[in-house]
C-alpha positions as CSV (number, residue, x, y, z in Angstrom):
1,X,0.0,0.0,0.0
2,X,2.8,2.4,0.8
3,X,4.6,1.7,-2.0
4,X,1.8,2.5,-4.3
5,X,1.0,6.1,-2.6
6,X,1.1,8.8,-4.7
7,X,1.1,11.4,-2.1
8,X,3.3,13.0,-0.2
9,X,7.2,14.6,-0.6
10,X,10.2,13.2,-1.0
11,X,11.0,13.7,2.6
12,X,8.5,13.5,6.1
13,X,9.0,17.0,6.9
14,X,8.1,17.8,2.8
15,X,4.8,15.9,3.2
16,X,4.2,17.6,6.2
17,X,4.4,20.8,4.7
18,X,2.0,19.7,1.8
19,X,-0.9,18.8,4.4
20,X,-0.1,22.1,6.5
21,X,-0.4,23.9,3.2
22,X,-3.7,21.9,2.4
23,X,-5.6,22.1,5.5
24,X,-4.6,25.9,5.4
25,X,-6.4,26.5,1.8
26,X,-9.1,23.8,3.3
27,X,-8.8,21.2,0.7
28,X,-9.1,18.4,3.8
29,X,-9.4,15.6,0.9
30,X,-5.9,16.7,-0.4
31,X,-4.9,16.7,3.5
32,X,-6.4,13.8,4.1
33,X,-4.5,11.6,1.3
34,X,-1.1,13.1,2.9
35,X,-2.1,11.6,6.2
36,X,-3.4,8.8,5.6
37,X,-3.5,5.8,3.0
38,X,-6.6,4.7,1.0
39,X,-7.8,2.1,2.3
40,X,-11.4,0.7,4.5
41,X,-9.9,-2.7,5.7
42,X,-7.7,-1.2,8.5
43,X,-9.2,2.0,11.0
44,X,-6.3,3.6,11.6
45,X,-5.3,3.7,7.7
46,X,-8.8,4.7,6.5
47,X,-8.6,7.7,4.9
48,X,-12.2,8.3,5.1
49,X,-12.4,9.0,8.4
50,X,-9.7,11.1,9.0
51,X,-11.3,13.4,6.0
52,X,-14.4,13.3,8.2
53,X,-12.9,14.1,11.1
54,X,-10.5,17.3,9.1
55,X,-14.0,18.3,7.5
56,X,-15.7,18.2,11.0
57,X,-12.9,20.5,12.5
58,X,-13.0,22.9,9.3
59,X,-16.8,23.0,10.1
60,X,-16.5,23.8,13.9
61,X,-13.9,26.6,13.8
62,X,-11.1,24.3,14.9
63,X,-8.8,23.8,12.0
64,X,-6.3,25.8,13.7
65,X,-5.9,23.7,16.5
66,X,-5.0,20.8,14.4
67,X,-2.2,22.8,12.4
């Protein structure tokens, strides 16, 4: 699965600037495939939810608080 992602820098700190920079401009499905993988099998890779969750934050004022 990591092999296959097509997100993301060429370094951790790159990618981390890439889903700072998109949860800034509030595209949370770009920041969401910088944080996590595409996939509904595991929880805690599903990117669904953490898109949710970043639109849920957007939503309630809080997106700060997560960058």
């Amino acid at each position: 699965m990591m092999a296959g992602d097509a997100y993301g820098g060429k370094t951790p700190q790159e990618t981390l600037d890439l889903f700072l920079r998109a949860l800034r401009t509030g595209d949370m499905l770009l920041a969401s495939k910088y944080f996590a993988l595409g996939t509904s099998e595991e929880e805690y890779l599903n990117r669904t939810k953490w898109e949710d969750g970043l639109r849920d934050a957007q939503a309630e004022g809080r997106i700060k608080s997560v960058i």
